[in-house]
C-alpha positions as CSV (number, residue, x, y, z in Angstrom):
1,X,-99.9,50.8,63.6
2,X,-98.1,52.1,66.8
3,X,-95.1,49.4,67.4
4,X,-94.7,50.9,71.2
5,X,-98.8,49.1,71.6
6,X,-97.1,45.1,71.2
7,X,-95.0,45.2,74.6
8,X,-92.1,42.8,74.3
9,X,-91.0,40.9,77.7
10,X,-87.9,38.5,77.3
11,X,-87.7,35.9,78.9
12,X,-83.9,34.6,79.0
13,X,-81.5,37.6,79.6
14,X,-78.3,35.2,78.6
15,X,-76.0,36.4,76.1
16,X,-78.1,36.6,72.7
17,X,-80.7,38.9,74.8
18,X,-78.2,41.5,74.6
19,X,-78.6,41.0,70.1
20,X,-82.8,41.0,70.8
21,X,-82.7,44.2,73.0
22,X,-80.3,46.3,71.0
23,X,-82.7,45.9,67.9
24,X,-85.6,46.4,69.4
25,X,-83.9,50.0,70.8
26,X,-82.6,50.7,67.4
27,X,-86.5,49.8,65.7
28,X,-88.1,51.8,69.2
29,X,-89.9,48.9,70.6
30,X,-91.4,49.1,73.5
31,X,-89.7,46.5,76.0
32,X,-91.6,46.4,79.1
33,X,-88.5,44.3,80.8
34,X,-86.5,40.7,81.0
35,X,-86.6,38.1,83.5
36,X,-84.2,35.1,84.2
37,X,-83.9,32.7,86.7
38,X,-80.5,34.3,87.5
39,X,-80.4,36.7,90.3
40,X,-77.3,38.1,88.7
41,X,-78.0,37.8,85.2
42,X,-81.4,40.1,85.8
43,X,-79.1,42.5,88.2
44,X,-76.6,43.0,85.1
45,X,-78.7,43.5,82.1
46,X,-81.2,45.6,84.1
47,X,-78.3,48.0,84.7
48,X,-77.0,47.6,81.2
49,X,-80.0,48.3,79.3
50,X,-82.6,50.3,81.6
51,X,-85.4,47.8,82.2
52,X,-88.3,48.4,83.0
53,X,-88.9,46.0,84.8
54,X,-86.5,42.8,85.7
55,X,-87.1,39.7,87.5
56,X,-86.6,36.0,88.6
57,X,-90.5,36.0,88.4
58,X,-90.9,34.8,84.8
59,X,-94.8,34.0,85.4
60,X,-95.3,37.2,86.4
61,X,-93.7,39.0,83.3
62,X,-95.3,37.2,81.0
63,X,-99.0,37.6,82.9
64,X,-97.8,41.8,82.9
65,X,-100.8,42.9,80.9
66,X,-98.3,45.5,78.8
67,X,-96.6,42.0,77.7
68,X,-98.1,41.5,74.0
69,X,-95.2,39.2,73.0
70,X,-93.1,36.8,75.0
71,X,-89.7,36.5,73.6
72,X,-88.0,33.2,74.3
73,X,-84.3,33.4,74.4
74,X,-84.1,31.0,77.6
75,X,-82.2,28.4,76.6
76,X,-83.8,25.9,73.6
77,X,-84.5,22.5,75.6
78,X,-88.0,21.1,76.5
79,X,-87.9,21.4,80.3
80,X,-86.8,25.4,80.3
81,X,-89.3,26.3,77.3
82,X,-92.4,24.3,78.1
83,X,-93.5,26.3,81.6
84,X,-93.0,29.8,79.4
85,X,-95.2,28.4,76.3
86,X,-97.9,26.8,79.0
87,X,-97.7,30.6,81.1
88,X,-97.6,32.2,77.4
89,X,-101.2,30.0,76.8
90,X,-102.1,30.8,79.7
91,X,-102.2,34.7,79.5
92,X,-103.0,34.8,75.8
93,X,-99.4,36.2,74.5
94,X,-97.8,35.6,71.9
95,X,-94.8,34.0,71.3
96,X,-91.7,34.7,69.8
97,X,-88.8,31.8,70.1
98,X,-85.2,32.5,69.2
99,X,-84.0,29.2,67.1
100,X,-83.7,26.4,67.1
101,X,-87.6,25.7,69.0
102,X,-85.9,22.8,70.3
103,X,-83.3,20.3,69.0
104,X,-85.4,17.2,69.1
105,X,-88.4,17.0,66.5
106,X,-90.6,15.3,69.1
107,X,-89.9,18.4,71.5
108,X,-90.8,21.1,68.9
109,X,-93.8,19.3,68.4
110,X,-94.9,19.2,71.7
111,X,-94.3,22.9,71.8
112,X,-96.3,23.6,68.6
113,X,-99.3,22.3,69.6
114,X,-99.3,24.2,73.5
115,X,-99.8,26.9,71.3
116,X,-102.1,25.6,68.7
117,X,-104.3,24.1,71.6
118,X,-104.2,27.8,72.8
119,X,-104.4,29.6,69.7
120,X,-101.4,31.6,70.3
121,X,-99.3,32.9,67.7
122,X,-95.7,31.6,67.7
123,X,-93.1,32.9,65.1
124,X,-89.4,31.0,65.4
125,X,-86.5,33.4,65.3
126,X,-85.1,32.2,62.5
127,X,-82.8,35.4,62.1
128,X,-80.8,34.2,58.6
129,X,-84.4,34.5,56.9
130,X,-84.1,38.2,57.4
131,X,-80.7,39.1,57.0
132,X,-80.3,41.7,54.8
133,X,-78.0,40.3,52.4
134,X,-79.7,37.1,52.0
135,X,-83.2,39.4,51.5
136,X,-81.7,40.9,48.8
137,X,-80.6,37.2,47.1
138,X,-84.1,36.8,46.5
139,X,-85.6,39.1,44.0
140,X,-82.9,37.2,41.3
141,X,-83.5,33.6,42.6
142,X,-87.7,34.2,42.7
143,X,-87.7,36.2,39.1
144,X,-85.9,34.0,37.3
145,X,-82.7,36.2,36.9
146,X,-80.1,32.6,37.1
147,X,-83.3,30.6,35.2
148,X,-84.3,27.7,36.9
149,X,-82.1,27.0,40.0
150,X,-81.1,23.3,41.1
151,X,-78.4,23.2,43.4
152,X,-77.6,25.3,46.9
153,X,-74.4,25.2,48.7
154,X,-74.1,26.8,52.1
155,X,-70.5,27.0,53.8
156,X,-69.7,27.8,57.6
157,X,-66.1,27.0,58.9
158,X,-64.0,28.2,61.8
159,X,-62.4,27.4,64.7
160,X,-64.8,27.9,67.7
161,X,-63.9,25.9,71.2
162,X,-66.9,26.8,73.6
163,X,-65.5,24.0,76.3
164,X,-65.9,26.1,79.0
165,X,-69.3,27.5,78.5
166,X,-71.8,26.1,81.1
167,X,-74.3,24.7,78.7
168,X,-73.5,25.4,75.0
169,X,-72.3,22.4,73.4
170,X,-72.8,19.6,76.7
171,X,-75.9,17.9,74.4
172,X,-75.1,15.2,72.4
173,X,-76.5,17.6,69.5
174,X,-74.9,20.7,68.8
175,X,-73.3,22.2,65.5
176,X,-76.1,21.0,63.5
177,X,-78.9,21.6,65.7
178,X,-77.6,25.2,67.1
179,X,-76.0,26.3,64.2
180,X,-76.9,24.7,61.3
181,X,-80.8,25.6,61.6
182,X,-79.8,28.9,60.5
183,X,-79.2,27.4,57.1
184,X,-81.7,24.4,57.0
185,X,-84.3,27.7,57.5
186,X,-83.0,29.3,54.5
187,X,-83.1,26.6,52.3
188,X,-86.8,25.3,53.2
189,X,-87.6,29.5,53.2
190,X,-85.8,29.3,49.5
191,X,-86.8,26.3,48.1
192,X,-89.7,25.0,50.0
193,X,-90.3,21.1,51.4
194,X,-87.6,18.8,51.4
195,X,-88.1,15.6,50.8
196,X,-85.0,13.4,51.9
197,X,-81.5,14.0,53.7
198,X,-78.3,12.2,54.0
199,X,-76.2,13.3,56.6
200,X,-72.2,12.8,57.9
201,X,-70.8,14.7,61.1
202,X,-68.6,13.9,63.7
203,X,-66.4,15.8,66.2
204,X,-62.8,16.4,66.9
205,X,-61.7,15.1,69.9
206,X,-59.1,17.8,71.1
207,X,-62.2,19.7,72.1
208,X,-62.9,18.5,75.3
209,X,-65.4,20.2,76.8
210,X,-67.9,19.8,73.8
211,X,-69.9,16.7,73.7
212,X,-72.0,17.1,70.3
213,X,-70.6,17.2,66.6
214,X,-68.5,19.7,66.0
215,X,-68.1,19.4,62.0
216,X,-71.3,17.9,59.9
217,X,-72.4,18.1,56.1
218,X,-75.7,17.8,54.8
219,X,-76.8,17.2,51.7
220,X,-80.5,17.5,51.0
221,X,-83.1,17.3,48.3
222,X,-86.1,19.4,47.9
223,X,-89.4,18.5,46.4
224,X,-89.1,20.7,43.9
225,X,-86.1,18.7,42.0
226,X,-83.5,21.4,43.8
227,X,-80.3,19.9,46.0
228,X,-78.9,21.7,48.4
229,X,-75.7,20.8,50.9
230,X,-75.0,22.7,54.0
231,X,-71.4,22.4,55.8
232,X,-71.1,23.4,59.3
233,X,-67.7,23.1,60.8
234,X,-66.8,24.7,64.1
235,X,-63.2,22.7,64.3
236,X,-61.3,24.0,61.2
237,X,-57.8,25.6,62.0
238,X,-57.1,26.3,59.2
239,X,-56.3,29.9,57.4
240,X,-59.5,30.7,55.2
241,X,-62.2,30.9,57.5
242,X,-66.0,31.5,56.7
243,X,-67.4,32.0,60.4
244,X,-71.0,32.6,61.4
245,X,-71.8,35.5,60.3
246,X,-70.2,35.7,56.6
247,X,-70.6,32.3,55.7
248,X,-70.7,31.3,51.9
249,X,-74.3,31.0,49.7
250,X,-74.3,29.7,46.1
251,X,-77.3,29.5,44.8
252,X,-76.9,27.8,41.0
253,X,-79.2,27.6,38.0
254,X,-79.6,27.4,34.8
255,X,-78.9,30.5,34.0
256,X,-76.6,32.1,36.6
257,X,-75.7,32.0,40.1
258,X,-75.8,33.8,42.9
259,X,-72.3,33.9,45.3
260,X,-72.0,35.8,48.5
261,X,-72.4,36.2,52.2
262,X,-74.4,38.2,54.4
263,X,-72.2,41.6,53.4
264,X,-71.5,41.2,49.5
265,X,-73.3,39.7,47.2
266,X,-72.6,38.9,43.2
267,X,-75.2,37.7,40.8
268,X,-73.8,36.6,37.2
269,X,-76.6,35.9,34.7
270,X,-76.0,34.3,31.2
271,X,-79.5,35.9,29.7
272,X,-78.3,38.8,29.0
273,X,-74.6,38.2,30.1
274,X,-74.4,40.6,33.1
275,X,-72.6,40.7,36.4
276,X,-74.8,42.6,39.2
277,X,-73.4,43.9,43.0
278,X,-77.2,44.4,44.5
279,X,-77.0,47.1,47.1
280,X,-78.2,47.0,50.7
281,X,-78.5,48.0,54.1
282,X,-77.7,46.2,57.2
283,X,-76.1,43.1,58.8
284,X,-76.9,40.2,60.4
285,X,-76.3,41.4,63.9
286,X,-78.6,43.1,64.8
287,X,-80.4,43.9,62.1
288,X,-81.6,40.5,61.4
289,X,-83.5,40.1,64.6
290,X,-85.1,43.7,64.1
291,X,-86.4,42.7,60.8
292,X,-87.5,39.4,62.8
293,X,-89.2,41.0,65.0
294,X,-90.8,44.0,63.0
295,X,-92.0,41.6,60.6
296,X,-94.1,39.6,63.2
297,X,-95.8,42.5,64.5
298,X,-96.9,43.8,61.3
299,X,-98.4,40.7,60.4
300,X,-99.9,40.3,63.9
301,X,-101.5,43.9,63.6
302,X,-102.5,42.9,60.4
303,X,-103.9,39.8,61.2
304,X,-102.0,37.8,58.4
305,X,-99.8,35.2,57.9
306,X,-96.2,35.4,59.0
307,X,-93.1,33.6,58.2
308,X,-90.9,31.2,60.1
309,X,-94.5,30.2,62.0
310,X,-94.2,27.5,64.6
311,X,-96.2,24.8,62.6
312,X,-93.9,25.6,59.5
313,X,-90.6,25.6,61.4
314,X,-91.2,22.1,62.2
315,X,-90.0,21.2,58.7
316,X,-86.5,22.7,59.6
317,X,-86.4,20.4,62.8
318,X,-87.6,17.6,61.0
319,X,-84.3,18.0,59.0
320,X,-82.2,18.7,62.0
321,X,-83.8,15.1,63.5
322,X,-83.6,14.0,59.8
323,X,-79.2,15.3,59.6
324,X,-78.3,12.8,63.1
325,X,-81.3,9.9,62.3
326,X,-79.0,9.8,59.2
327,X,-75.4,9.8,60.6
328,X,-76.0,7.6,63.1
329,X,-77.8,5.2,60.9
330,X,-75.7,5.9,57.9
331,X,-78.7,6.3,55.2
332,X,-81.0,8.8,53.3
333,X,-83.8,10.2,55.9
334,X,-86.9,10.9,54.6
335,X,-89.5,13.9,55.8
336,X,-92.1,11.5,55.8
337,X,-90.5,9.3,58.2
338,X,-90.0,11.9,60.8
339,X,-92.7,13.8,60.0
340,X,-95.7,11.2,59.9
341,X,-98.8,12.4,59.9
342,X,-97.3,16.2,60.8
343,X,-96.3,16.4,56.8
């Protein structure tokens, strides 16, 4: 497989663009350029990373016949994504969508199905599933090492004021829906379908540029019998911190756990009585989007099965529409409910 064949056009060239482009230089992917509806924006990164080619033309990137892959970093609401899925159809490319797809469930559906309809391949950039650290949690969670696991904790907390940032944070949905999928997508990539979710969030009113919650747990229970709850809280002043990216796993079972963030990791197993520091390579930014990305274009050459595809990623909004059904309602949220006859 020659990786410089799937041509790469990005379609957003905001902030996180400048994460999706350095990986792609450091794995040598071919990126055959950017466009934005920002003059200035395509004037900047052009200069700062040597496009190819940069535009306000998005249609006509994503029609360029080196363009292989779209990849969506535009900003993650219906009315910017739907044109570059429709153009994506259109043109027969493939799509890859930095997270969340969108923050509503109804949205991300919508979206799912332009490219089912098409039969285009859409992967969600759901970065934390390949971040090395967290790749390396899994050989002891999947054989067995901590026996049978039944409870996940996931921690994020720091103090992060984005008042004055045009966009980020003016939805009524934020912390949960923007940061939080990060970990919702690890637990459903972990520990499979969830079943139900109760949810509590609110936000703290000294920051007053940000609309959505700024602090919400979620506590959620799997199919399998596992229970997970994941804490997001972007208002805490206090002085331990756990930001985005070295938040806190624990992974818990019956005969061990597994503690640790994206840069250390600790396994303690009871069968045999052993404490284990597993080695690895890499951290979340960037490495995480190049092992994203990578992974989709093996599987693509391949013709097989990928992970974090757009039909399965709807179970991770489902839980995000599931997290504020629940607070505002103030009741246990079931898949079933949001998912209907998408389960």
């Amino acid at each position: 497989m020659a990786y410089e064949q799937w041509g790469i056009g990005i379609v957003g060239l905001g902030g996180i663009a400048n994460v999706h482009l350095q990986a792609y230089r450091n794995a040598g992917l071919k990126v055959v350029g950017g466009a934005d509806i920002a003059p200035q924006r395509v004037e900047t990164m052009q200069a700062k990373w040597n496009l190819p080619l940069a535009t306000t033309d998005v249609e006509s990137l994503i029609a360029h016949p080196e363009v292989k892959i779209v990849d969506v970093t535009a900003p993650h609401f219906l009315h910017v994504r739907e044109p570059i899925f429709r153009w994506a159809a259109q043109y027969s490319k493939a799509l890859f969508v930095q997270k969340p797809l969108e923050q509503y469930y109804a949205n991300a559906l919508k979206l799912v199905r332009i490219a089912e309809e098409a039969g285009i391949p859409l992967m969600v950039n759901q970065n934390s599933v390949f971040v090395p650290g967290f790749q390396a949690m899994e050989p002891y969670l999947r054989q067995g090492a901590i026996g049978t696991p039944y409870y996940c904790q996931i921690e994020n907390r720091n103090w992060f004021d984005v008042s004055d940032h045009p966009f980020y944070g003016k939805q009524e949905r934020w912390v949960l829906s923007d940061m939080g999928v990060h970990h919702l997508a690890l637990v459903v990539h972990w520990f499979g379908s969830w079943r139900s979710a109760y949810a509590i969030m609110g936000r703290d009113p000294s920051q007053k540029g940000i609309v959505g919650d700024t602090w919400n747990v979620m506590n959620i229970r799997l199919e399998n019998g596992v229970q997970a709850c994941v804490i997001n809280n972007w208002c805490y002043r206090g002085h331990l911190p756990r930001p985005h990216s070295v938040e806190e796993v624990v992974i818990q079972g019956d005969k061990g756990a597994i503690t640790g963030t994206s840069e250390e990791i600790v396994v303690v197993t009871t069968d045999p009585p052993a404490e284990v520091r597993p080695r690895f390579t890499g951290k979340w930014f960037p490495d995480a989007f190049m092992h994203a990305i990578l992974h989709y274009i093996r599987a693509l050459d391949a013709g097989e099965p990928y992970l974090c595809s757009g039909r399965h990623n709807l179970q991770v909004v489902a839980l995000i529409e599931a997290g504020y059904r629940s607070a505002q309602e103030g009741r246990e949220v079931t898949r079933a409910e949001i998912m209907r006859d998408e389960v």
